[in-house]
N, C-alpha and C positions, 0 to 999 in steps of 0.2 A: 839862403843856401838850401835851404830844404825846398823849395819850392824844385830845382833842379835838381836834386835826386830825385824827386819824384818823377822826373823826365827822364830821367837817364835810368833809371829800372826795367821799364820795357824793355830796353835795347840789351838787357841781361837774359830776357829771354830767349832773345833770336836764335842765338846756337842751338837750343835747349830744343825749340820748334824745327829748325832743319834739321837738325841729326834725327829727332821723331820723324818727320819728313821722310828722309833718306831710308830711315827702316822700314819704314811703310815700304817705300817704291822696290827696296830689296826682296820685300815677303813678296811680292804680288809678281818679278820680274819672276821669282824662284818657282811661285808657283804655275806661273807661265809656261816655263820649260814640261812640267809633270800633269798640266791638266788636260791636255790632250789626250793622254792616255785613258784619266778619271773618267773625263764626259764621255769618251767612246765606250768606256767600258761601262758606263751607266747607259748608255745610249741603246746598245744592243744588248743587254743582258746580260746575269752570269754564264747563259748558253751560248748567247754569240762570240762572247769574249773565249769561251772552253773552242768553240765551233774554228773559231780565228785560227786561235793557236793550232790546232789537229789540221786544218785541210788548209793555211793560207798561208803562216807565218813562216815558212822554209823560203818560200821564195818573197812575199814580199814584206817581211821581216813583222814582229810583235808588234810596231809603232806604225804601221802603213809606210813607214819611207824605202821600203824595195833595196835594203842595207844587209842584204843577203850574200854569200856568193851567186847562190843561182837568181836571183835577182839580179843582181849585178852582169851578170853575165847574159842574161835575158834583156836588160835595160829597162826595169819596170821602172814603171813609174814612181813618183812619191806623192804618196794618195795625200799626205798632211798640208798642200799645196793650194793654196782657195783656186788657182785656176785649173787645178784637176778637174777639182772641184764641179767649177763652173763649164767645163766642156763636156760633165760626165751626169745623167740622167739617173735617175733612180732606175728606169727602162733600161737604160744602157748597160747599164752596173746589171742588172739583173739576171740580163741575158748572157751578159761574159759569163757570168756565175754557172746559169743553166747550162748552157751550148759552151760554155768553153772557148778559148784563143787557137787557132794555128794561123798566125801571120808572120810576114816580115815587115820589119817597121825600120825604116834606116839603117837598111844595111845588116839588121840584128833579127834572128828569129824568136820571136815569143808565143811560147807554147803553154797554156793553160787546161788541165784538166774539164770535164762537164760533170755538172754536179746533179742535173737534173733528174736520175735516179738514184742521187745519194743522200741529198735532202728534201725536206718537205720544205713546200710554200712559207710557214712561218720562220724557219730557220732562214731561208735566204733573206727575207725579210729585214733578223734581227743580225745577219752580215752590214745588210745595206746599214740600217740606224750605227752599227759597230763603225764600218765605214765613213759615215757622213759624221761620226764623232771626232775624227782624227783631224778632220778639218781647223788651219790654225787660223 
């Protein structure tokens, strides 16, 4: 008889292993959601993160996903998107920043300010890293 408790103990563990399981996958999904934010804001610095907010976040919201009215209403994009991502250059990104938007894009006009006499070189910079953070 004992030889089969001793077999049948393990199988006491199991629960004990999935609910550990389960919490783990809960921490890591939770942190999913909020580290987006983290990495970008480590990414670009406490300036870029300051810089974001002041000349970006009205329109294309704190988080990059363009959850603005005037975002919305402009139809930006959501920068947190891997195929933004991937169709959008660190050159590219740069130059909207510098020169600014006046386009129509589907029907929708989007209109971006030029920054190129409002910030330095290294600020647009720590945009881009802020930006390439947001990426999920």
């Amino acid at each position: 008889m004992r030889a089969s408790t001793r077999i049948r103990r393990p199988f006491l563990w199991i629960p004990l292993i999935l609910s550990f399981c389960a919490s783990i996958a809960a921490v890591q999904l939770a942190d999913g959601v909020v580290a987006p934010q983290r990495a970008s804001a480590q990414a670009g610095g406490e300036e870029g993160s300051r810089l974001f907010r002041a000349k970006c976040a009205s329109c294309h919201g704190p988080d990059g996903r363009g959850h603005t009215k005037q975002g919305e209403k402009m139809a930006i994009p959501d920068m947190t998107q891997a195929a933004w991502h991937t169709a959008h250059t660190d050159a590219q990104i740069r130059t909207s920043i510098n020169n600014g938007l006046d386009r129509e894009k589907n029907g929708t006009r989007q209109k971006m300010a030029a920054f190129r006499t409002k910030l330095r070189p290294e600020q647009v910079n720590q945009l881009i890293a802020l930006i390439r953070g947001f990426r999920h």
